[in-house]
N, C-alpha and C positions, 0 to 999 in steps of 0.2 A: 362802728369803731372796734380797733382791735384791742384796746385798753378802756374797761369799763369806768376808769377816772382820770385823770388830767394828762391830754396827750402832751408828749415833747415834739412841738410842732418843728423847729427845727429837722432832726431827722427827718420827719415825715416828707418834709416840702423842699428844702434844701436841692434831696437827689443824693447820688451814690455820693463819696466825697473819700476822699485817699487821706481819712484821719487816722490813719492805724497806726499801731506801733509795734515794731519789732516784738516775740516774745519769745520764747524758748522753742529753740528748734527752727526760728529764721522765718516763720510765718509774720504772718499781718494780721489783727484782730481793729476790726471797727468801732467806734463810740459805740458804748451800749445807753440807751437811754434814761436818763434821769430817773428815779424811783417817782411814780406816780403819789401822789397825797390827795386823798378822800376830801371831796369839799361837799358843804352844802348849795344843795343849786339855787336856793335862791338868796343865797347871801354874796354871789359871787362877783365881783367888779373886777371889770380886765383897766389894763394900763397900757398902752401905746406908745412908743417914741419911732418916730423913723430916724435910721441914721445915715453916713454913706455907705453905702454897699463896699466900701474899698476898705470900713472898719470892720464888716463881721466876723472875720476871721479872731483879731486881737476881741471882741466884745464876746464872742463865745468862750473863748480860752475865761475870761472873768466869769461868766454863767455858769462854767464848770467846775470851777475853782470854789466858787461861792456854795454850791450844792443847793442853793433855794431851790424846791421844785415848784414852786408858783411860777419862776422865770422860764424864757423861750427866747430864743431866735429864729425868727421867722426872715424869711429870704428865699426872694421869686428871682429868681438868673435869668430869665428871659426878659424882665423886663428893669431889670440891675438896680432891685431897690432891697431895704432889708429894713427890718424893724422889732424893736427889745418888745417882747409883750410880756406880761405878767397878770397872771389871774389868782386874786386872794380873795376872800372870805371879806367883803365891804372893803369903801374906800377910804378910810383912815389907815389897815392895814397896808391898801394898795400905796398910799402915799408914805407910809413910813419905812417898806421897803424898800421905794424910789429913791428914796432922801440916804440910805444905805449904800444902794447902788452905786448912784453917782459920783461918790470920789471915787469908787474903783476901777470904773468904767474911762474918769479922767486920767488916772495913772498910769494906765494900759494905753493911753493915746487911744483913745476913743471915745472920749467924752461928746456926748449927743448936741447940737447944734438949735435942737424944735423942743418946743415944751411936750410934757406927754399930754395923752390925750384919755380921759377916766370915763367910763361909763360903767352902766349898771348892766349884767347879764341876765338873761333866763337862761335854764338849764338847755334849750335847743341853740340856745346863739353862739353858747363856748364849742359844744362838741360838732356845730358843722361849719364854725369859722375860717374852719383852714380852707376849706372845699372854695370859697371864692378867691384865693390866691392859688391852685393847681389846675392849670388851664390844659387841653391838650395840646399836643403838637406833631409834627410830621416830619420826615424826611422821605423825599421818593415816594416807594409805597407803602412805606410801615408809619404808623400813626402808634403814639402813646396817649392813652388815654384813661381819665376818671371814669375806676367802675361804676359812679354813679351816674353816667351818659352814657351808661348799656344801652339804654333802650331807646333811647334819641340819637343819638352818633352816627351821620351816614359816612360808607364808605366810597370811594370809588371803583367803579369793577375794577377786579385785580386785585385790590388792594390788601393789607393786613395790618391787622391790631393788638396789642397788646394790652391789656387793661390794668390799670394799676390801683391800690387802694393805697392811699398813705398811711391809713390805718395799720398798713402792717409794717409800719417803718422800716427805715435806713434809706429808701429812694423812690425817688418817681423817676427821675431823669430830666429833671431838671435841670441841674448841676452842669455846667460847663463840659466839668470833664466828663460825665458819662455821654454828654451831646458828641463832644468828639469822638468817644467810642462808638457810638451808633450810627453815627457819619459813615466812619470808618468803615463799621461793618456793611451795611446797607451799601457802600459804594462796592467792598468787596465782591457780594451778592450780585449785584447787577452790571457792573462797569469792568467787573477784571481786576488780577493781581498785574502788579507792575506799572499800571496808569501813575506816574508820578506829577502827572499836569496837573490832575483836578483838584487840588488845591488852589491854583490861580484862579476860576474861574468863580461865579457866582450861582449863589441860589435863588430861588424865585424871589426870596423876600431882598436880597440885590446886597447882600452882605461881602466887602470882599475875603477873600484868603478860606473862603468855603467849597466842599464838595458842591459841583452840578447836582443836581435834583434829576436823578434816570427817568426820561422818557417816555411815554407808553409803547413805543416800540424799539426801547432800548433791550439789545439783546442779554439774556441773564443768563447764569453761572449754570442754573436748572436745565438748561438747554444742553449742556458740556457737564452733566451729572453731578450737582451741586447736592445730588444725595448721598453721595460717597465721601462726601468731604468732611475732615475732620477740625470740631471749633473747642480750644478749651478759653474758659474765663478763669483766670489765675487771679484768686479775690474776688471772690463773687458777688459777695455782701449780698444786695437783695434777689440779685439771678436775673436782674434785667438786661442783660448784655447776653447770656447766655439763652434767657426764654426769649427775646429776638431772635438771634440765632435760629434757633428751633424753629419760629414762624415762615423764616425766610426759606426753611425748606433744605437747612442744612443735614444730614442725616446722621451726623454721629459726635451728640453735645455733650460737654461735661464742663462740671464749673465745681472750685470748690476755695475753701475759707478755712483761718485757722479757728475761726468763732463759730462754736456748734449753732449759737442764736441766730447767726446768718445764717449759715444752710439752713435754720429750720425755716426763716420768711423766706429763701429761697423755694422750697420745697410748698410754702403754700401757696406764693404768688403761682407755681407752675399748676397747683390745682386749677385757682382760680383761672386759667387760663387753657383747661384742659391740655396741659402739655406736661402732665405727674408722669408720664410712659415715655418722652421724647427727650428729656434731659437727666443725667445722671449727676444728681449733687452728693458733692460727699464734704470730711472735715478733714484739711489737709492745710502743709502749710506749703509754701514757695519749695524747698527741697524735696519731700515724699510727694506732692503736688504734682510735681511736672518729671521725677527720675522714670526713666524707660518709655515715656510718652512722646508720640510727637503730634503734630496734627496743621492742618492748610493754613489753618487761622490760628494764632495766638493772640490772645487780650487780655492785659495786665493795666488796670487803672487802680496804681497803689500811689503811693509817696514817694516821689525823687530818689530818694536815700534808701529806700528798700530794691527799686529798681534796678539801680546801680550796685547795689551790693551783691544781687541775683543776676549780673546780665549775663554771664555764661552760662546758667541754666536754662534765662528765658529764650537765648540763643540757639540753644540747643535743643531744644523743645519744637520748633520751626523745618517741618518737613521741605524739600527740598521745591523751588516755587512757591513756597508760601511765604505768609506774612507774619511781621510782629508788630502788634499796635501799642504802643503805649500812653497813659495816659498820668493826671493826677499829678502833673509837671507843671510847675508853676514859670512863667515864662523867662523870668529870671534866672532860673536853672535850667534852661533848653539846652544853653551850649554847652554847660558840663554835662550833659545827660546825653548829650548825643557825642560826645568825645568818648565818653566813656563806652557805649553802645558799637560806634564806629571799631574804635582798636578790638572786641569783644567780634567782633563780625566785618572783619576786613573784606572790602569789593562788593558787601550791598548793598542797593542801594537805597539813600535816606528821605524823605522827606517829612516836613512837618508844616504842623498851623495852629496859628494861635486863636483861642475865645476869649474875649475878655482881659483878666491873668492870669491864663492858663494855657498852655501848650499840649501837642501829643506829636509824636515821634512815629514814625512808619517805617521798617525796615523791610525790603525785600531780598527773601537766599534766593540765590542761582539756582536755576533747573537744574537739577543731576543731567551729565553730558548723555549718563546713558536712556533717559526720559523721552 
């Protein structure tokens, strides 16, 4: 674990998530994790409630608000379930918490539906509890996965991996919207800029309004010098979007955050992954970020409202042929996000798809005539 006492499993397992908020200078800064509190291990009882995964949002906003650091949010996206956990020091504590909780959690419209569920921990059951809710997963040929199935995990020839520890919070890629981003990229990589079908089609697992799943002899970008190509990750948070990138074999990555605490789990996730040489993170925010840069791929998985307020930078940012992905758009806001996008980049052209509640936006610029 990356924190020697009580992880914020939320962050760890959630996935990248576009909770940032504007701050001086027009960047984006991500949740920084709740202040850990020193327990003894064998006084510890966790508390359990599952709720709908359509409250976590408002139930978080409560958990943070409240500052307990015994509390958590835990929520798998992939399998669209989430649950309040809390681990205190015995279960009188754990129950007099609860009994706190719950009108707050009522008054947010998220009041829990199931009783919680109390048991007793040992010191090994709290710190590798999360590890049975982060499963890995796949698109194409890139696989994310628990560095603790380094050593079990087969791949398929071809194939590439990312290894993730939650340990080092902010993301696994879990999350909806980093899943769209990695869609995104991964389809880039293998299938071509401009493909605006693959959205209608389906993936192996037969989901609709998803990227196809490339081939084993789908022709890739690597073939047409996909080492020249330029990918920035605008809000990098944990560099999972960007250390993809890099595996995919693109040759010239860079990702950066107004949160020096993201770049730095950027920076170690790219050790653990031997790609510390292959990607350039820095601390920057959406304006100093992206001025005088351009590059093939653009990826921004922020908040609606930052999106929109940056779309002529992120417009302009967008070498001529290439892409801009966006992300962290809740579906609800798709059509203003893409009015807004559209006027900001007249004649190119858009597509999108939605996960869950969440949306991401695709724009393609026209080849320069002289290309």
């Amino acid at each position: 674990m990356h924190w020697p006492h009580l992880p914020r499993l939320y962050c760890a397992l959630q996935g990248l998530l576009p909770l940032g908020v504007v701050a001086a200078g027009g960047g984006m800064a991500l949740r920084r994790p709740r202040p850990p509190r020193t327990l003894a291990p064998m006084e510890l009882c966790e508390i359990k409630i599952e709720i709908p995964a359509a409250l976590a949002d408002p139930a978080d906003n409560v958990l943070l608000e409240l500052g307990e650091a015994g509390w958590s949010l835990l929520q798998d996206a992939i399998a669209r379930r989430a649950w309040v956990v809390g681990i205190f020091p015995g279960e009188p504590t754990a129950r007099a918490r609860w009994a706190e909780l719950v009108p707050l959690l009522a008054a947010a419209g998220a009041a829990p539906i199931f009783e919680p569920a109390v048991r007793a921990l040992a010191d090994q059951d709290w710190r590798d509890s999360y590890k049975a809710h982060f499963k890995a997963w796949r698109f194409g040929r890139l696989h994310w996965v628990p560095v603790w199935e380094r050593a079990t995990y087969a791949l398929f020839p071809g194939d590439a991996v990312i290894w993730l520890d939650p340990g080092l919070a902010f993301g696994t890629g879990n999350h909806e919207t980093t899943r769209l981003c990695c869609e995104r990229l991964v389809a880039f990589a293998d299938l071509g800029s401009g493909n605006l079908d693959f959205g209608l089609a389906k993936t192996e697992s037969g989901v609709p309004g998803r990227p196809p799943v490339p081939g084993p002899g789908t022709p890739r970008k690597a073939e047409r010098g996909i080492q020249k190509m330029r990918v920035m990750d605008a809000g990098c948070g944990s560099g999972i979007l960007a250390l993809s990138a890099a595996r995919l074999g693109f040759g010239d990555v860079t990702g950066f955050d107004l949160d020096p605490e993201a770049v730095r789990v950027s920076q170690e996730n790219a050790v653990l992954n031997g790609l510390a040489d292959r990607v350039q993170f820095s601390v920057a925010d959406l304006t100093t970020g992206l001025a005088g840069r351009k590059a093939e791929l653009v990826l921004a998985n922020i908040q609606a409202d930052v999106l929109m307020r940056f779309a002529p930078e992120l417009v302009a940012a967008v070498a001529p042929g290439g892409e801009l992905v966006l992300s962290g758009i809740l579906a609800v806001e798709l059509e203003q996000v893409r009015v807004v996008f559209a006027k900001a980049a007249p004649g190119w052209p858009i597509a999108s798809r939605t996960l869950g509640e969440w949306s991401d936006l695709r724009l393609v610029r026209p080849a320069s005539r002289h290309e």
